[in-house]
C-alpha positions in Angstrom: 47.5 79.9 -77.1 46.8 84.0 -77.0 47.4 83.5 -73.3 50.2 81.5 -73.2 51.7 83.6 -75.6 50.7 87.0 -73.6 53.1 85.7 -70.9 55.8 83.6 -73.2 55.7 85.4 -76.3 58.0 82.8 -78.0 57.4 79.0 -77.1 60.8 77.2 -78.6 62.2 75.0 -76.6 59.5 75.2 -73.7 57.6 72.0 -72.3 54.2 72.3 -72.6 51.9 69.8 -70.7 48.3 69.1 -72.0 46.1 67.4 -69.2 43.1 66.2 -71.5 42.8 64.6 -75.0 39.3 65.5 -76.3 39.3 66.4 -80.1 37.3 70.0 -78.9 40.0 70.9 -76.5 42.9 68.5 -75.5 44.2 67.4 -79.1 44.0 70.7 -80.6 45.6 72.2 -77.8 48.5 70.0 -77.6 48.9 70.6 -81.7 49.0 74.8 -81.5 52.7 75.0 -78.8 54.2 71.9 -81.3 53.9 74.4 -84.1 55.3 76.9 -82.0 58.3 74.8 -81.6 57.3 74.2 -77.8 58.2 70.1 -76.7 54.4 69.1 -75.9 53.7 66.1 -73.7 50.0 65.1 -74.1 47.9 63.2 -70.9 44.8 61.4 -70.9 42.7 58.9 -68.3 44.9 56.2 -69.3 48.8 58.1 -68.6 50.4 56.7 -65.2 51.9 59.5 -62.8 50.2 62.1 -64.7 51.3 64.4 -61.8 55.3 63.5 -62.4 55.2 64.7 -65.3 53.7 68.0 -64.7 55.9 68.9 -62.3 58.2 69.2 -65.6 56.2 71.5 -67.0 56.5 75.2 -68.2 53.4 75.2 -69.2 50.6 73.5 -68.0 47.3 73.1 -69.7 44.4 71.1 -68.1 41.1 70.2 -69.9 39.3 67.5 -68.7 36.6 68.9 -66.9 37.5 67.1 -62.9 37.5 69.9 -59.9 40.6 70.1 -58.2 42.7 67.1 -59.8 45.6 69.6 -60.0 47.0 70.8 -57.0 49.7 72.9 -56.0 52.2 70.2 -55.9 52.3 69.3 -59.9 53.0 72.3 -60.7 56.9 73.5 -61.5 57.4 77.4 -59.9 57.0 79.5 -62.5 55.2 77.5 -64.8 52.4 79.4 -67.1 48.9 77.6 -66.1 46.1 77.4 -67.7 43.1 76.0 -66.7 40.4 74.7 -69.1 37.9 72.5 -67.4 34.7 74.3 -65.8 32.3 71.8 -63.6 29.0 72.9 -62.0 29.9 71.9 -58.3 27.2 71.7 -55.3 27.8 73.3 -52.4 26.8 72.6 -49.0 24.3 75.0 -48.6 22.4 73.5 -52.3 24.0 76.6 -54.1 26.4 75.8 -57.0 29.8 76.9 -57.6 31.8 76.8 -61.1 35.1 74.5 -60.0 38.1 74.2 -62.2 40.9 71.4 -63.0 43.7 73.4 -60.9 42.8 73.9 -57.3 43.6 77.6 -57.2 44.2 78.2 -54.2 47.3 76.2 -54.3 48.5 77.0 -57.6 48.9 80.5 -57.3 51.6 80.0 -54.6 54.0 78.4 -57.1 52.8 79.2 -60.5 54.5 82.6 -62.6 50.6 82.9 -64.1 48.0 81.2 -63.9 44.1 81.4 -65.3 41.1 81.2 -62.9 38.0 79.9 -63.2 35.3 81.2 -64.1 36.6 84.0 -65.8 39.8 83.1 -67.2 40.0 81.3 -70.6 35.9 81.8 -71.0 36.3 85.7 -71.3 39.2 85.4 -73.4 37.4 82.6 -76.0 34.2 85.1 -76.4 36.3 88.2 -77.5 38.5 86.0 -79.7 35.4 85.0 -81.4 34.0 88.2 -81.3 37.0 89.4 -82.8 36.7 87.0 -85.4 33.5 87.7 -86.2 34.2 91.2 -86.9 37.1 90.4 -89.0 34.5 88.0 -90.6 32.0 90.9 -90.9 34.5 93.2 -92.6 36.1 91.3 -95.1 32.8 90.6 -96.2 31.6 93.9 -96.4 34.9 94.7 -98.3 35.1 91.9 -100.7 31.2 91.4 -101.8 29.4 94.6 -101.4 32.1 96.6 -102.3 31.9 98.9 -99.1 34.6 101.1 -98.8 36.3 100.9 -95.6 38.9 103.9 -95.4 41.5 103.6 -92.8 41.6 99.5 -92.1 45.4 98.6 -92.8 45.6 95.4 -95.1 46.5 92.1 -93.8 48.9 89.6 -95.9 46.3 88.5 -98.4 44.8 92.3 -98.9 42.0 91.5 -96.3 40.9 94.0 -93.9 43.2 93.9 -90.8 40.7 94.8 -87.5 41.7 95.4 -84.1 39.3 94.5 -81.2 41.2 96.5 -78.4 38.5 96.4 -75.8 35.6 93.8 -75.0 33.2 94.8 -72.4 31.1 91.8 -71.1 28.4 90.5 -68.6 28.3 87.1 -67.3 24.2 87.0 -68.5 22.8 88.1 -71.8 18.7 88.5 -71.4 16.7 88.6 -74.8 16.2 92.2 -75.8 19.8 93.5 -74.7 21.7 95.5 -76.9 25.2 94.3 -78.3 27.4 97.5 -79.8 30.6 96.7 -81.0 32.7 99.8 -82.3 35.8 99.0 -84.9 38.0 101.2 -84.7 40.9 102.5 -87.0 43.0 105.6 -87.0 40.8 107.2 -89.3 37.3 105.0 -89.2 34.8 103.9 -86.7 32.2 101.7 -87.5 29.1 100.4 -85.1 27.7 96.9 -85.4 
């Protein structure tokens, strides 16, 4: 939803498409736009012309994990797409390539925005949970151990708001690297 969102900052009245109803990603994914006050149409295995009625929408999510089921032709111009489903793909040569729902290639002729993969929605999911974490980390600090925390502006129930502005990541961790986070405020910085 943060990337929708980063394009159409308010959903009313928009059709959102979910390609996928898994309870980790499909069902809750179709759930977040409705309370946004998006219309949200919701596809599984099972929905006939599944293509039809992505062509209506204006935004398009697809998680079900099938290379290249959505091409170029479902999707309406302008439409917001975002591409879920990651699949470990041979290639010719024995080498293997990470393959998404959309076929790319296509899609970025007609779509207004569109997610690749990798590197699209997997990027954005690690520094919302890192971001999470942190808030996670601070509240804590500020609620049980008493830890003064000068600077952090208070959310709406008096918790510690944080800010990641900036994640820096690599596509492989090896054991024994180094994770720094710096939280930042305008008059605090703290190093995890």
């Amino acid at each position: 939803l943060k990337i929708i969102k980063s394009v159409i900052p308010d959903l009313t009245g928009f059709h959102a498409v979910v390609i996928g109803a898994s309870n980790i990603v499909g069902k809750p994914m179709a759930a977040l736009p409705l309370e946004e006050n998006a219309t949200v149409t919701q596809t599984h295995i099972h929905t006939r012309d599944t293509q039809f009625i992505c062509r209506g929408a204006d935004i398009l999510v697809s998680a079900v994990g099938k290379p290249g089921l959505v091409r170029g032709d479902w999707i309406k111009p302008r439409a917001v797409v975002i591409d879920v489903g990651t699949t470990r793909v041979q290639q010719p040569d024995g080498s293997f390539a990470t393959k998404g729902d959309v076929v790319f290639e296509e899609a970025i002729n007609v779509a207004g925005a569109i997610t690749p993969v990798p590197g699209g929605v997997g990027p954005i999911t690690v520094a919302v949970l890192l971001r999470n974490t942190i808030q996670l980390v601070v509240t804590f600090l500020a609620a049980f151990l008493g830890l003064p925390l000068p600077g952090f502006s208070q959310g709406p129930g008096g918790e510690p708001k944080v800010e990641v502005t900036a994640v820096a990541m690599r596509t492989a961790v090896a054991p024994g690297d180094r994770l720094a986070v710096a939280v930042r405020s305008e008059e605090h910085t703290s190093e995890l």
